[in-house]
N, C-alpha and C positions, 0 to 999 in steps of 0.2 A: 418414665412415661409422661408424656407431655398428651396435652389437646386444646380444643377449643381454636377455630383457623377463621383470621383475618386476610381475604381478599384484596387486592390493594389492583384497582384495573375497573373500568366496566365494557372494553372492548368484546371483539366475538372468541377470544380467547378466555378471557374474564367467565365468558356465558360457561362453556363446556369446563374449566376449573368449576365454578357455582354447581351443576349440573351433578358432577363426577363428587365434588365431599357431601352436597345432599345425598346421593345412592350410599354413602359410606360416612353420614354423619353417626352410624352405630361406633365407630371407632374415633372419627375424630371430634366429635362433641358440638358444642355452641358452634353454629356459623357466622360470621361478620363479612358484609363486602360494601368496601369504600372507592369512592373516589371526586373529581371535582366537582361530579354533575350530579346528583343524588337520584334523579331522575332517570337515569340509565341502571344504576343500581334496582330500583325501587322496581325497572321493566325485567330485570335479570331476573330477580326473587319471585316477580308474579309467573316468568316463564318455568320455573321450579316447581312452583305451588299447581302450576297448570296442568303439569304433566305428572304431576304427586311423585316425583323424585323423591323427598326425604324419607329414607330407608327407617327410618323410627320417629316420633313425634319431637319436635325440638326447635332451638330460637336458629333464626334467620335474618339478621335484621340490618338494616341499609345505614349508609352514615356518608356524609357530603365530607371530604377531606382534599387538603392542600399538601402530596405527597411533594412535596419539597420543604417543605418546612419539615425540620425535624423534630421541633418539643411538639408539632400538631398530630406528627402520627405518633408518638411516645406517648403522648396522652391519652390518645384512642387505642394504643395496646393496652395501654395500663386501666381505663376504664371500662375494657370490655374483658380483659383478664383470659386476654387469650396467649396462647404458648406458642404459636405458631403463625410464620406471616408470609405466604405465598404472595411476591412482587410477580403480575400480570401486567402493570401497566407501563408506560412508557420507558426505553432506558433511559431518558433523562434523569428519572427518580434513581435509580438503582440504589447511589449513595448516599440518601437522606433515609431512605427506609432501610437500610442495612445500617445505617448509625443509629436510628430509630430503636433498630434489635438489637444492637449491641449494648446500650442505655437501659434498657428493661431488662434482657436477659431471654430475649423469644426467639426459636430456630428463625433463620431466614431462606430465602430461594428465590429465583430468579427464572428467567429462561431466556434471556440476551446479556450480551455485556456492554456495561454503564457507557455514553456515550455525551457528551457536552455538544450543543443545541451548537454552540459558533464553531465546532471542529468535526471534520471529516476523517476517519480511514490513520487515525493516530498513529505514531512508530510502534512495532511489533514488539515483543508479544504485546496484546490489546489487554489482556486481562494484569500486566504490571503497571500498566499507567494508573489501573484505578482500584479495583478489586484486591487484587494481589496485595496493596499495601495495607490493608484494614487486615490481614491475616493473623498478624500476632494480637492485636486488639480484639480479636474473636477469641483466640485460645485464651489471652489471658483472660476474659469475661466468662470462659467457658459454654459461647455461643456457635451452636451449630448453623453453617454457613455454607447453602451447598449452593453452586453454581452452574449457572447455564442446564437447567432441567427440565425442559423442553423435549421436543425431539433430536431439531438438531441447530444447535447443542445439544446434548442432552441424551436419548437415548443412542444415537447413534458413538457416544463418547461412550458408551458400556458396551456396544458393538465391539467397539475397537479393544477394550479391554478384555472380553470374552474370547475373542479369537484371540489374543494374545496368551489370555491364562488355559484356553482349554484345548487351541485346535493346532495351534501353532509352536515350534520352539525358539525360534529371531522372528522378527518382524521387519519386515524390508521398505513396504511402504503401504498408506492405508488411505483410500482413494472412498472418499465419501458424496455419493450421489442422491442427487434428491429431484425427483422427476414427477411433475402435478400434470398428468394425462389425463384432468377434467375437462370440463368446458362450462363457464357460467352464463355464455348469451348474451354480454356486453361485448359492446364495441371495443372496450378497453378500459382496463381494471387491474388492480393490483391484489391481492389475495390476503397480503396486511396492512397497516399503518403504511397509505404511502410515501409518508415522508421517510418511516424509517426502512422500506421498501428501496426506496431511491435512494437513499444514502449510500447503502450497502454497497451499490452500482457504480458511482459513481468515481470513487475513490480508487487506489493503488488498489490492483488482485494482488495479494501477496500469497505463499505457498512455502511450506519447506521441502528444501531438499536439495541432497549432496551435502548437508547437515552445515544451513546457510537459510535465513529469507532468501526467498529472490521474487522479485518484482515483473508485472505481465501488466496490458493493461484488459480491462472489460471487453468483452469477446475475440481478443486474441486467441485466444487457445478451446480447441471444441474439439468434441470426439461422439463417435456412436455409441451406445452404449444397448445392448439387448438383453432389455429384463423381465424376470417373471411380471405376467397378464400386465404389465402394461406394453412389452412388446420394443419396438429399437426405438428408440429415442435419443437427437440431441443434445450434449447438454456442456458448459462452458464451463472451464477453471473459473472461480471466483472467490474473492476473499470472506472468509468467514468465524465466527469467533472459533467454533470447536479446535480450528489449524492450531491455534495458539497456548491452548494448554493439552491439546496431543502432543504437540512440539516438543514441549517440557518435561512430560513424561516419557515420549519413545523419541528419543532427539537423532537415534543411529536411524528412524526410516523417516523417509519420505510422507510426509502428510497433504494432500489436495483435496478439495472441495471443488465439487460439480452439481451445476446447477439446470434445468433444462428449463430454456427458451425457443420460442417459436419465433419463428420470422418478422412477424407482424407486431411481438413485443418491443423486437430490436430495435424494428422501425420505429415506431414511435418515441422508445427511450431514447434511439439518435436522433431525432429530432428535436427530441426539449430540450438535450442536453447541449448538442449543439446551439442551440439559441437562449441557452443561459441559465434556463426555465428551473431547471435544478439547483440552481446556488442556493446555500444557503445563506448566504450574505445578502444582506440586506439593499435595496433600490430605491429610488425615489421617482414616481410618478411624475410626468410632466407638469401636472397640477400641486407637486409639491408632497404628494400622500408618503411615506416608507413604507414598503414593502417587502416579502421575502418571497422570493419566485416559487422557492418548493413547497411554501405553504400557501399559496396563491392554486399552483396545482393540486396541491392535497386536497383545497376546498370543491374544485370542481371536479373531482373523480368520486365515483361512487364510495360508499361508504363501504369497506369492506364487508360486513357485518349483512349488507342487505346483498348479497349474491346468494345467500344458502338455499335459498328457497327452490332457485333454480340452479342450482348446480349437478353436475352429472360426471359418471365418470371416477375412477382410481388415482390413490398417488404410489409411486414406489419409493423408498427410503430409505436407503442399508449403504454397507460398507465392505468393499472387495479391500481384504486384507491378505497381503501378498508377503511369503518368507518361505523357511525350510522347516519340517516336518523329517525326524528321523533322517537328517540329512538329505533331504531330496525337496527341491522345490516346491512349494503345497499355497495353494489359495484358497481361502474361502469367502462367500458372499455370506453375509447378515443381515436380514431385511425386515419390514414390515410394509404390508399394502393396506391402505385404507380406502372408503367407499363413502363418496361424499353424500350419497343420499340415504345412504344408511346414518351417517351422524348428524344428516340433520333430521331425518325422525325420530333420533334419537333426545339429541339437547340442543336442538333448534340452530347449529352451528354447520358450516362445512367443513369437509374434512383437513384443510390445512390448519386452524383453526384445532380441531377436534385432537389431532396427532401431536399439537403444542401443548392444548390442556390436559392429557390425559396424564401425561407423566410428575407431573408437579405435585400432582393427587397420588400417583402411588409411593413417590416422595413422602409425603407430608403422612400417610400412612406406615413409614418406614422410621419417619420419625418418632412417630405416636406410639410404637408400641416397643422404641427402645434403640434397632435394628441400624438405621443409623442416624443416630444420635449419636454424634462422635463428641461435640463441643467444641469445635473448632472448623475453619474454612475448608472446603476439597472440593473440587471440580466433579463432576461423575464419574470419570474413569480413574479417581482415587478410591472409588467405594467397589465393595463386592458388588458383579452385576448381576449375580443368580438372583439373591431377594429382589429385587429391582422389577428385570425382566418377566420372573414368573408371575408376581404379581398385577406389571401389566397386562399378561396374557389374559389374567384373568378380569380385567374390568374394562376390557375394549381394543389392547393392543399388543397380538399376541405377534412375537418373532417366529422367521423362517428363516434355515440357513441351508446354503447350497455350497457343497462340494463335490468330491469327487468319489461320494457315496451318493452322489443326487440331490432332492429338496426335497425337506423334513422340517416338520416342527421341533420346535426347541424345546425337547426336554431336559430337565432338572432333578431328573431320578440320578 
């Protein structure tokens, strides 16, 4: 039984994690949220206190940290005596606070994979460049190490494992779509971090299949797709972490990521990208300044964080998982829709946001009371997805799965 959960982020994802273990500090004890700005923290906790989130009376308390340094977050585990460390903030850090947990002995998690500031879109699998090699250094510390716990990554990685263990006999291929049918009211805006936003973009679309990488570039490949309430949509192959340790685990099927863009996105991602605007390699202004063009645009786009208020609108998020059933061809969909203005009445957040935060929290819940606490690294779709899933049904993000008995909640009887 582990508790007590260190926050390490104070982004709008950061908020609805803070949000979701106040509603459930009965289980997970002391809460701690750090990061560089202490000030962003200190705004996160009073949005907590404001909306009386904390489910039982209990410490909250803020702390200014330099998540790259690793004796700096070792020491702020170890002086706030917490078991538990949900990374919300940048991948940059990924591998300082996961070395951080591996040093004390505190579960860890994630919800992106680790990424270096001077490199793009690295060779495949993404998670053995960095992650994957701390693997044995977890088991041997006997540190629980779960990865990519998000949505997607993350819940849609139990998606895939669920159709595999429950509805399907092979697995042929698992086609993960992810379709934001909001609308926030700016001219043009990114939904997270957008430097780590653009990144993603700009780099090799990598995908498996015919059980190989194989290489596309950024909106080469697009298809319709018509899904529940949010209706046809859009949406483009694109490279993404979950491809890479689904890959691992089902290497016989086919794994693709799909993303849905609008016209007026494209347009403008071609446009910066075309003029350079997205390097992250560093410039030199005419008057001699250095510069990085992508953080040059990070600065002048809105802040993700400040769209919630007007944001409107569903997202859809599941996985058509395609093979054979009793020897005959069988598909099924596994989803979840969210409601951006319902989660930001909720924890002051919009729903991309809200569908990141929520699962790192049923995570960290899973750990606390035993469930999975393995003591060593696993991606999501190495853990059972029942405990996972039903639990986030019940704290904000319940599944639907459609087959060829129709659309039905997920149940777990």
């Amino acid at each position: 039984m582990k508790k007590n959960v260190l926050i390490v982020g104070a982004g709008g994802v950061a908020q609805v994690v803070a949000h979701k273990c106040a509603q459930n500090n009965d289980v997970l004890g002391d809460l701690h949220i750090a990061s560089r700005t202490a000030s962003k923290c200190d705004a996160i906790v009073q949005s907590v206190h404001d909306k009386s989130a904390m489910k039982v009376d209990g410490v909250f308390d803020t702390h200014a940290l330099d998540a790259t340094d690793v004796a700096a977050v070792s020491a702020l585990i170890k002086s706030t005596q917490v078991q538990i460390v949900i990374n919300v903030g940048s991948p940059f850090v990924n591998m300082s606070v996961l070395e951080a947990c591996i040093q004390t002995g505190a579960a860890y998690m994630d919800t992106a994979i680790h990424e270096e500031p001077d490199k793009i879109c690295e060779t495949p699998p993404w998670y053995a460049n960095y992650e994957w090699k701390r693997r044995q250094a977890c088991k041997d510390a006997g540190v629980t190490a779960i990865l990519g716990v998000g949505f997607d990554p993350g819940v849609v990685n139990a998606y895939a494992r669920l159709a595999a263990d429950e509805y399907l006999d092979t697995v042929e291929s698992i086609d993960i779509v992810d379709i934001n049918a909001g609308s926030h009211g700016r001219w043009f805006s990114t939904n997270f971090d957008p430097e780590i936003n653009f990144r993603e973009f700009t780099g090799t679309v990598y995908s498996w299949q015919n059980g190989a990488w194989q290489s596309n570039k950024m909106f080469e490949i697009g298809k319709e797709y018509d899904l529940p309430v949010v209706g046809k949509q859009k949406a483009y192959m694109t490279g993404h972490d979950e491809v890479h340790s689904l890959a691992n685990r089902y290497p016989e099927a086919d794994v693709r990521f799909w993303m849905g863009f609008g016209d007026h996105y494209i347009n403008v991602f071609t446009v910066l990208n075309n003029l350079g605007l997205l390097s992250e390699q560093p410039v030199k202004t005419a008057e001699g300044l250095e510069v990085i063009p992508l953080k040059v645009v990070k600065a002048v786009l809105p802040d993700p964080s400040s769209l919630a208020p007007d944001y409107v609108g569903k997202t859809c998020i599941g996985d058509f998982v395609r093979g054979t059933k009793d020897g005959k061809p069988a598909e099924v969909f596994i989803y979840n829709v969210a409601d951006h203005k319902e989660a930001y009445n909720e924890v002051g957040s919009q729903g991309i946001s809200y569908t990141a935060g929520v699962p790192p929290v049923a995570a960290a819940m899973l750990i606390a009371d035993g469930t999975w606490d393995i003591g060593e690294m696993a991606n999501v779709e190495d853990l059972d997805p029942k405990p996972f899933l039903g639990l986030l049904a019940k704290i904000g993000l319940p599944t639907h799965i459609k087959d060829v008995n129709g659309e039905r909640a997920l149940s777990l009887a």
